[in-house]
C-alpha positions in Angstrom: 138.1 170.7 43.5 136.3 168.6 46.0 137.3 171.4 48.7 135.6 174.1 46.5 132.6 172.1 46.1 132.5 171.6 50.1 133.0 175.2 50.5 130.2 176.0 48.7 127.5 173.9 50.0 128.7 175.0 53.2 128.1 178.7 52.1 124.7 177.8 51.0 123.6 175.9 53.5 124.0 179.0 55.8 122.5 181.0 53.6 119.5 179.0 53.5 119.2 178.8 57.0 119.9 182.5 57.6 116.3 182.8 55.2 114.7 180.2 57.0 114.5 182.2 60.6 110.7 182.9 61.3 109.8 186.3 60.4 110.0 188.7 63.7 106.2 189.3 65.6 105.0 192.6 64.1 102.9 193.2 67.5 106.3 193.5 69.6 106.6 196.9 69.2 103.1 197.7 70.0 103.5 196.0 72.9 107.0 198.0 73.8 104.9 201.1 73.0 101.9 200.8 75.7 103.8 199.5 78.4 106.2 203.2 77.7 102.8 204.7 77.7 101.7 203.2 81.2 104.8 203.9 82.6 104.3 207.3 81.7 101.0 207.7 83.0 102.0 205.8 86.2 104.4 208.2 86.7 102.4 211.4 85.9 99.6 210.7 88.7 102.6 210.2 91.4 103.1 213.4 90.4 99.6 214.6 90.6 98.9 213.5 93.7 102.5 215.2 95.0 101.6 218.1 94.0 98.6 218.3 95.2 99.4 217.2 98.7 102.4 219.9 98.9 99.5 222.4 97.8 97.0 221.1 100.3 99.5 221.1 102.9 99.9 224.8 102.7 96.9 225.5 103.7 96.0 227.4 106.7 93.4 225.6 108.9 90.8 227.4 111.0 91.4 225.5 114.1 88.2 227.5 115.8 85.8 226.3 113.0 87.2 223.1 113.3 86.7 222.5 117.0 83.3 223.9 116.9 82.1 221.3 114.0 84.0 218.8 116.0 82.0 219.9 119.3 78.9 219.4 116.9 79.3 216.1 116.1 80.2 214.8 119.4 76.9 216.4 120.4 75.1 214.6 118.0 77.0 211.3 118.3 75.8 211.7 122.1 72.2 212.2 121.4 72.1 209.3 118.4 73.4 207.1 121.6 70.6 208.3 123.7 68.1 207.8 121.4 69.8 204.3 120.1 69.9 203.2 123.4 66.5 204.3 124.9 65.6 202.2 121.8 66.9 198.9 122.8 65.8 199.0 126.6 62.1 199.6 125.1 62.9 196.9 122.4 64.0 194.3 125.3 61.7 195.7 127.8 58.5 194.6 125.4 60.1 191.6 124.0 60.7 190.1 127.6 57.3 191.2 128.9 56.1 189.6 125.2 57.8 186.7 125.0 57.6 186.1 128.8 56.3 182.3 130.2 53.3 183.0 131.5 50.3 180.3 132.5 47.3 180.2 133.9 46.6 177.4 136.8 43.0 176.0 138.2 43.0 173.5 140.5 39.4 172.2 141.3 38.3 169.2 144.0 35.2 167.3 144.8 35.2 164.7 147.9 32.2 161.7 147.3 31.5 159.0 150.4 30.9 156.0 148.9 30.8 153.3 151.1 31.4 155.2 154.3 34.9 156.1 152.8 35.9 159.6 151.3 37.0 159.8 148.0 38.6 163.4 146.2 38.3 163.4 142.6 41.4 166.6 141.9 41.3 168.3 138.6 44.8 170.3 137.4 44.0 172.6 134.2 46.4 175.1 132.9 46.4 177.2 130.2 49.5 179.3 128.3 49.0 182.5 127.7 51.8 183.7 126.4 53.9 183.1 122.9 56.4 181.1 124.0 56.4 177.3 124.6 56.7 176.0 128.1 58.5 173.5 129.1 57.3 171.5 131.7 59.9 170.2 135.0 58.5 167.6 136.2 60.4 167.4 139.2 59.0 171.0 140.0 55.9 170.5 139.6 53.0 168.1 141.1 49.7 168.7 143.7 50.0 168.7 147.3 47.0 167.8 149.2 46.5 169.5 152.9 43.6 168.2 155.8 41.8 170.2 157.9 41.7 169.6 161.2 39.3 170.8 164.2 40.5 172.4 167.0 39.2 172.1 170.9 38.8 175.5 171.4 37.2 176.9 168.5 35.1 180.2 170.5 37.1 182.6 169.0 37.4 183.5 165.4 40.4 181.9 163.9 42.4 181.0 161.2 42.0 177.1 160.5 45.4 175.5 159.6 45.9 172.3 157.5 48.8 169.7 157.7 50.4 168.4 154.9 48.9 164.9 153.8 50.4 163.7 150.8 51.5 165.0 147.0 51.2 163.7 143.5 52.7 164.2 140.4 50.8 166.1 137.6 51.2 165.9 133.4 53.0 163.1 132.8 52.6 163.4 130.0 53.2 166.2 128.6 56.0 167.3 128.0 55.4 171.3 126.9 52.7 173.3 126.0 52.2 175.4 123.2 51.1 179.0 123.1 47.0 179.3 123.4 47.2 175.5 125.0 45.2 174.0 127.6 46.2 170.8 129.5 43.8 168.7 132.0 44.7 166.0 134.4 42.5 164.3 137.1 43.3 162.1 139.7 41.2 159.9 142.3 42.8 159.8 145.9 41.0 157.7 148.3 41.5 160.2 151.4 42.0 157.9 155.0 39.6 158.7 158.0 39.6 161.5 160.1 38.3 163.8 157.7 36.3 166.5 159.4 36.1 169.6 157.7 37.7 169.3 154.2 41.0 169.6 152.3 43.0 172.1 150.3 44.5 171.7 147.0 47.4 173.6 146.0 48.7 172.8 142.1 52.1 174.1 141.7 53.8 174.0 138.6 57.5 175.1 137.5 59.3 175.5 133.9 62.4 174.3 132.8 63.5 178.2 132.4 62.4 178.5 136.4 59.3 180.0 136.5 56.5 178.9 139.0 52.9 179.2 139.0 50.4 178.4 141.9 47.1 177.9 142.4 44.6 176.4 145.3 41.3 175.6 145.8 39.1 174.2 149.5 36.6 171.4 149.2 34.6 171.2 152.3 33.5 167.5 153.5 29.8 166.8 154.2 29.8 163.5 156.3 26.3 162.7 155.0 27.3 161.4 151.6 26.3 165.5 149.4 29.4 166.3 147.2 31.4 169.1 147.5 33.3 170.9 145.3 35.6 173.3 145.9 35.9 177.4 145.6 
């Protein structure tokens, strides 16, 4: 009796977990459905596009229309060069001549006796007239200061030469100097004796990029005490 009892909770117990399984997801076949459906249409463009390369690939090709409209466009790939390049050496060509270091230089002089002694008061001025800032080197740069001295046979016309006498730095400063800038600098030499005729001034200045500029000025010495400034 006991068995039969066993038996049958047994039975039912199965039973009640065969109708206790979650209910299957309705979506699944929906799912099985599209993914047929892109397989399918995967599978028809391949064959599109199979088709219509064999088709295209029938086709006879005009190899003298082609070689002409081939000539064509290296023609005009030639010309766009031409033009593209004329371009950019114009485009450089005005950028360098715009953008270009460029300075304007003065240098100015006047020699005063005081006390029986000669005494040059130089002036350095420069100016940038370009759009670019300039960077001074100082090493490259300073004014040298040259002496005139009579000859013993001066009859005949003549070029008078100088001699070196000494050279100073200039802008000490400064640094750079903007575009549209203007820089002064003035120095007082007491010049040794033996002056006769007068000096020349020669500023020289150079960039860090290595440009140089030059300019030079005569003052002319008048023993009797009149200052004199130079050209």
């Amino acid at each position: 009796m006991s068995d039969n009892l066993s038996s049958r909770e047994a039975v039912s117990d199965q039973s009640r977990s065969v109708s206790e399984k979650p209910p299957s997801d309705p979506t699944e076949p929906k799912i099985r459905e599209k993914s047929l459906a892109s397989l399918v249409a995967v599978i028809a463009i391949v064959g599109l596009v199979c088709c219509l390369f064999i088709h295209f690939t029938t086709i006879i090709i005009d190899w003298t229309r082609t070689k002409d409209f081939i000539e064509a466009l290296k023609n005009l790939a030639e010309v766009a060069a031409l033009v593209i390049g004329g371009f950019w050496a114009y485009y450089k060509f005005f950028k360098g001549r715009t953008y270009k270091e460029s300075l304007n230089l003065v240098v100015t002089g006047q020699l005063r006796a005081i006390e029986g002694r000669a005494y040059l008061t130089a002036t350095a001025y420069i100016k940038n007239v370009g759009l670019s800032n300039v960077k001074i080197n100082k090493r490259g740069s300073g004014l040298r200061v040259f002496i005139y001295k009579p000859e013993a046979d001066e009859k005949e016309i003549h070029t008078v030469f100088d001699e070196p006498l000494t050279t100073f730095g200039v802008f000490e400063n400064d640094e750079y100097i903007e575009p549209n800038e203007s820089i002064e600098n003035q120095r007082l030499v007491a010049i040794p004796d033996g002056l006769k005729i007068g000096l020349r001034l020669e500023l020289y200045i150079q960039s860090r990029e290595g440009y140089t500029w030059n300019s030079s000025g005569i003052v002319f010495w008048e023993p009797a005490g009149k200052d004199k400034k130079s050209s």
